[in-house]
N, C-alpha and C positions, 0 to 999 in steps of 0.2 A: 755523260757517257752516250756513245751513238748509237745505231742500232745493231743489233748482234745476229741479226740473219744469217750472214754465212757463217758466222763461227759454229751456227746450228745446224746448216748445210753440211759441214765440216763435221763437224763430230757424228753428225748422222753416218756421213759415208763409210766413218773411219769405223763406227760398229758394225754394218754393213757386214762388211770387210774381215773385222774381227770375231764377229760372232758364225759367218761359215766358216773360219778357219777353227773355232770352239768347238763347232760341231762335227765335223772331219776328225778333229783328235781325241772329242770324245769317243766318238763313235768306234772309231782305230783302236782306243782304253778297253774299252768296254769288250773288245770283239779277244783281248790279251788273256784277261781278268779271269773269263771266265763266269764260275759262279763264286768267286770270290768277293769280299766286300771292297768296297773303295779301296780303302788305307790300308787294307791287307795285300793286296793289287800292287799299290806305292808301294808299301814297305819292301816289297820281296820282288821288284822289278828288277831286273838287270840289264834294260835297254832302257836308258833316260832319255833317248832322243823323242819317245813318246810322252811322258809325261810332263817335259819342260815345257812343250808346246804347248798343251796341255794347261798348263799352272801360267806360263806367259799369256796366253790369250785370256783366259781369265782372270788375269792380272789390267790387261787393257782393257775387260769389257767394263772390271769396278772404277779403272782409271773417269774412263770415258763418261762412266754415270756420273761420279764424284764432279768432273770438269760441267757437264751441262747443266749439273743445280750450282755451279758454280755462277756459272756464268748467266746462269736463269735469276736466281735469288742477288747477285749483287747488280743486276738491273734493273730488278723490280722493286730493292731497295734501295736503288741510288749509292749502293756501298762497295767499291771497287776491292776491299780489304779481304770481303766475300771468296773473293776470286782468286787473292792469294793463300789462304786458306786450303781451300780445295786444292791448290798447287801443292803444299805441304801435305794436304790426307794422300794425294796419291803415292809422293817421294816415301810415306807412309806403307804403302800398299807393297809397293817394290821393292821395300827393305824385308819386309812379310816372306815374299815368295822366295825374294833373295837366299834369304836365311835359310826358309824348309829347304829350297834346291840343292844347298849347300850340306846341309845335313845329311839328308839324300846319298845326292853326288860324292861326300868325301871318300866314306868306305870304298866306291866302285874304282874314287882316283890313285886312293893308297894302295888298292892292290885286296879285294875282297875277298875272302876265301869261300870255296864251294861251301853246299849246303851240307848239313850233317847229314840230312838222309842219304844222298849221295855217296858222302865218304862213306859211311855205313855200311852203303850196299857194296861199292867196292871192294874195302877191306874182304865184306863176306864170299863175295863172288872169288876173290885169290885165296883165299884160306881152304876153297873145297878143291883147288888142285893139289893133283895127287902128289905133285913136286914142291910141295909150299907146306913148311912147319909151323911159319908163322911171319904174321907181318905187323906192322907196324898205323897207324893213321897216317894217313896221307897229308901230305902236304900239297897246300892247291892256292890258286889263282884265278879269279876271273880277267880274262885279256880282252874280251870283250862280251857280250848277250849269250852269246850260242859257240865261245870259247873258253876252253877251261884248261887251263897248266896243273897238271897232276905229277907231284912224286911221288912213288911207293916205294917204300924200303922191303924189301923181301928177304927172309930167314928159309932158303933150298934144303933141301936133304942133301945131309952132308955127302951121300956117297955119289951122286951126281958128276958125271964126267961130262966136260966141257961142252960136245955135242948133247946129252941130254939137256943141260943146261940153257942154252941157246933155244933151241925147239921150248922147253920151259918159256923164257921168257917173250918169246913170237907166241906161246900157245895164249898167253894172261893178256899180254897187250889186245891181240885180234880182238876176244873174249870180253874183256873191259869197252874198248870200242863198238863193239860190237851194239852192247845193252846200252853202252852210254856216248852217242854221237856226239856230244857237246864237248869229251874229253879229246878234242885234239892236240893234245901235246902232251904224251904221257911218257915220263923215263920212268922204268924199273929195276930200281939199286939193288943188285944182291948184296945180304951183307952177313958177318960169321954169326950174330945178336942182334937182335931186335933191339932198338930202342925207341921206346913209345914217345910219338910226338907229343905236343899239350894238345887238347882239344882244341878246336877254335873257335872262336867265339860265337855266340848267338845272336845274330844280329833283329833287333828289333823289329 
């Protein structure tokens, strides 16, 4: 085996590299977060373009370690097998991240629905107008971080004439938006019955 100088040159740079981009999206995590804990942070994120970065770059920096005792230990043991090895712990590493990211990400790509406390507050927020007898749980969608697809079924006072009607449902929309900017894309269904949607899930 020859000498492994620049491979060490190399891998030097390449954490260089990886570890200010680690620290940028930590730093970006943390400024999200809060005072929330890590994995509480992850679990209830709705913008993954920060935390992939995140979980990728730290995916490189154990790469990067795993590669240089690789490449340190099958030279100073004469053992090139060493080095494949360490090829497989990393293929290792990125199945790891792959996975959580996946986990992750599926909810957001199936179609997630808002938070309960959310629907919650909404439901509560149309049930104190004075033209609303009763409503139904919303059905919802995250479209993306700081966008949400809202349906509301709505049960009006029957004696509602077409114009009060209208002004009704301009007055709940405004009002909904108003308290909740992230609800941009809200329809509200008047309908003769409520019929109560399921909950939706909880998401871990």
């Amino acid at each position: 085996m020859g000498e492994p100088f620049w491979n060490y040159v190399v891998l030097g740079v390449a954490f260089l590299f990886d570890g200010a981009s680690f620290l940028v999206a930590r730093r970006t995590f943390n400024a999200q977060r809060g005072g929330r804990s890590f994995w509480r942070a992850f679990h209830g994120s709705k913008d993954p373009s920060i935390f992939v970065v995140l979980f990728e770059d730290a995916a490189d920096l154990l790469g990067l370690l795993v590669a240089f005792l690789g490449v340190l230990l099958s030279h100073q043991l004469q053992n090139p097998y060493l080095d494949g090895v360490a090829s497989l712990l990393i293929g290792v590493i990125l199945l790891v991240v792959a996975g959580l990211l996946l986990r992750e990400n599926k909810s957001l790509l199936l179609g997630e629905p808002a938070d309960l406390a959310l629907l919650q507050g909404i439901t509560e927020l149309a049930r104190t107008d004075a033209a609303v007898q009763d409503t139904a749980t919303p059905m919802s969608s995250y479209l993306s971080p700081h966008e949400i697809l809202i349906v509301l079924r709505v049960q009006f006072e029957p004696q509602l004439r077409t114009a009060e009607l209208t002004q009704a449902v301009q007055r709940l929309q405004s009002s909904i938006r108003q308290q909740y900017p992230d609800v941009q894309h809200l329809f509200i269904e008047p309908t003769a019955q409520v019929m109560l949607a399921p909950e939706p899930p909880v998401m871990e």
